[in-house]
N, C-alpha and C positions, 0 to 999 in steps of 0.2 A: 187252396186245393190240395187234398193230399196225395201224397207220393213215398219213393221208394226213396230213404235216404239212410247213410253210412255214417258209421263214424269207425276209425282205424286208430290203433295204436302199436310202435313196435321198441323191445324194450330188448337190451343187448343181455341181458343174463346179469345172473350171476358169478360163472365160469370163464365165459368168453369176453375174449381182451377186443370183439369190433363186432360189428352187428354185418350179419351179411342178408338180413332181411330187407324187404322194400314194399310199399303196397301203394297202391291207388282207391281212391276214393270218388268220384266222377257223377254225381250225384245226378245233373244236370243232362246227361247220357246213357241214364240208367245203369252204368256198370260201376264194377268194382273188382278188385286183384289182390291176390298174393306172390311174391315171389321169395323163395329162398336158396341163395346161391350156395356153389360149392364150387372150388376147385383152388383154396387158396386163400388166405386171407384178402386179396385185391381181386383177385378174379372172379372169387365170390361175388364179392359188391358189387362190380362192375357189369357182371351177366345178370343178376337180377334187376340193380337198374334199369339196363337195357331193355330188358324184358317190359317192366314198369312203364317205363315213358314210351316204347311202342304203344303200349295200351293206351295213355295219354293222348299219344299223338293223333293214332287214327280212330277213339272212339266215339267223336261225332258222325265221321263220315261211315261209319258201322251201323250206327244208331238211324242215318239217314236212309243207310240201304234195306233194313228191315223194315222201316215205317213205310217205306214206299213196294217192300215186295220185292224187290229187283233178286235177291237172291235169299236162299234157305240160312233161319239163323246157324246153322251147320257150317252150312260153306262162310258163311261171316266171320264166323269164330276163328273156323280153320284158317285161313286165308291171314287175318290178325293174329294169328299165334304161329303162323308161319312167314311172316314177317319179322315178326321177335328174332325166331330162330334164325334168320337168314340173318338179323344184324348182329346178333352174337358173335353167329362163325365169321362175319365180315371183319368185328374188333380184334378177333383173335388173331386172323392172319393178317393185320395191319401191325400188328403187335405180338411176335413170337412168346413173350414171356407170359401171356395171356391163354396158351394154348391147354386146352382140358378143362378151360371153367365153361361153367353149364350153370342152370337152376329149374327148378320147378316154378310150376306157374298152376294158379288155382283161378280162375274167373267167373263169376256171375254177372250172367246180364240179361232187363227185364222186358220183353220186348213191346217196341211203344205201343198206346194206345189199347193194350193186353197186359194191365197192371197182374191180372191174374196166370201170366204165362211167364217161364224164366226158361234159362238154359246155361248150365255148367259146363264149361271148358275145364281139363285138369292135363296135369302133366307130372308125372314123379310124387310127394307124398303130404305137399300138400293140402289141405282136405276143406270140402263142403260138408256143412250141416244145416237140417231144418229142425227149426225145434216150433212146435206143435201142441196146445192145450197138454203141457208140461211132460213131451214125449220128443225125445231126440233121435233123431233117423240119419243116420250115414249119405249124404248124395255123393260120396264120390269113395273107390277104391284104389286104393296108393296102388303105385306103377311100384314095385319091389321084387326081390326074390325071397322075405316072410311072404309076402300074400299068395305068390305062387306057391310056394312050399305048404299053405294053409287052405289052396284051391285043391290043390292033389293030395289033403289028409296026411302028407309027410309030418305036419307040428301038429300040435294040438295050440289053441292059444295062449295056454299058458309057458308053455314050453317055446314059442314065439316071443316071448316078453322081454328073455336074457339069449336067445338065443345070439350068436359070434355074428352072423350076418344082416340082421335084424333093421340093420341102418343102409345098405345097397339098395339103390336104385334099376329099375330095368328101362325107365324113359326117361328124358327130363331135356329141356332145352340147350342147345348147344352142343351134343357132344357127341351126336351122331349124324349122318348127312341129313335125314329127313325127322322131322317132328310127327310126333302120333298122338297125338292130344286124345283123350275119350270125351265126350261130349252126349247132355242126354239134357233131355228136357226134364222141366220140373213144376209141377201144379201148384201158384201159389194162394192162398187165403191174406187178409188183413191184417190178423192177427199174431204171423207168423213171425220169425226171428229168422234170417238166416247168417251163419257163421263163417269166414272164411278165415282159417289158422296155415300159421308157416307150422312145423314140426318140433318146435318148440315147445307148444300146448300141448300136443298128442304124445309126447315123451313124457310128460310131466303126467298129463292127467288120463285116465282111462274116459272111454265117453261115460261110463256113469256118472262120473265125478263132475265132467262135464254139464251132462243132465242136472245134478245136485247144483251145482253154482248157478245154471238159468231158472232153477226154478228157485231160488232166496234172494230176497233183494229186489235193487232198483231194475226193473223192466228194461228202462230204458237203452238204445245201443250204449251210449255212453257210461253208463252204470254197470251193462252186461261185458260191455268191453275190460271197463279196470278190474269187475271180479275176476274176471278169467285171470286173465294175465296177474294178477297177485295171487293165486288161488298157485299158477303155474311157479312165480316165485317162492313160493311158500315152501312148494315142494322142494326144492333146490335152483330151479332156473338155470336149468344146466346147458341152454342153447338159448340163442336166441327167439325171441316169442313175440310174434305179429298177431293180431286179431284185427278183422273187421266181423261189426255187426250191421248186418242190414236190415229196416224196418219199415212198415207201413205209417207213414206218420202224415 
């Protein structure tokens, strides 16, 4: 019978001496994650883990709660990505020298029984994509001060590209008391690809470029995953670079 399945890969760079990426692949629960930490070479890794095996942990009993209706995939999402957060801040004051690590979190999940229905979790700059009879669509807008700066017509986006700040955060897990995740449903078809990248990719590649790499080549996630990410080292591989692709198969 087919279904929604992942395949992930995360690749420490070129530049960087540890990978502070992590992702989940959950096939059997219909989801799938990204996380990319920051706050330190250990704190990094450690806040995205966290983040990761939260998801791990409770996404069957996620999975159980939407198939049965008991609550909105909103409040599911919410609720699991506010668990994350609470156990970040929990590691951090178990462990002062932990204190200021955070990461982003990008999540899809397909909800049961409604192979044609999804819904995006995000947090910080992360990103979803749908790619579409060889057209690539944005689902999700980076928590930043570029994107604000580029809501309010202060950049142009070229002028975004080098800009000094370009790499700040305005949400991300851990590092403030409450998580604010953005969360939106998504209509899916069979045919579809959907992508979830740490900022690794998206520093390397423009989404055109993006564009350009799923439409040559093996289709497959597995196939669509190592072009990205070689396509990203090619360019320099200047952070570390996570993809998952998810697929009707």
């Amino acid at each position: 019978m087919s279904t929604w399945i992942g395949i992930g890969r995360s690749e420490t760079g070129l530049v960087r001496s540890s990978n502070q990426d992590a992702f989940a692949v959950i096939d059997h629960t219909g989801m799938w994650a990204v996380a990319d930490g920051m706050g330190g070479h250990v704190g990094g890794a450690i806040a995205a883990q966290i983040a990761i095996s939260t998801v791990q942990a409770q996404a069957a009993s996620a999975r159980e709660q939407l198939r049965s209706g008991s609550v909105s995939p909103i409040d599911a999402l919410t609720a699991l990505i506010n668990h994350a957060h609470e156990a970040i801040l929990a590691r951090a004051r178990s462990q002062p020298k932990l204190k200021g690590m955070g990461t982003t979190l990008v999540l899809l999940t397909v909800i049961p029984d409604q192979t044609s229905m999804a819904y995006v979790a995000h947090i910080g700059d992360s990103r979803a994509y749908r790619f579409r009879a060889g057209v690539l669509t944005p689902l999700t807008r980076d928590h930043s001060l570029i994107e604000k700066y580029l809501e309010r017509g202060i950049l142009t986006p070229e002028t975004a590209k080098t800009h000094p700040e370009r790499h700040v955060l305005t949400r991300a897990l851990g590092v403030t008391a409450t998580a604010a995740p953005t969360i939106a449903g998504c209509a899916m078809q069979e045919d579809d690809l959907v992508i979830l990248c740490s900022d690794g990719l998206t520093k390397m590649l423009e989404d055109e470029d993006i564009q350009r790499v799923l439409c040559d080549g093996d289709p497959s996630p597995a196939g669509t995953c190592d072009r990205l990410i070689a396509a990203a080292l090619d360019r320099g591989g200047e952070d570390n670079v996570t993809v998952v692709v998810v697929a009707y198969r």
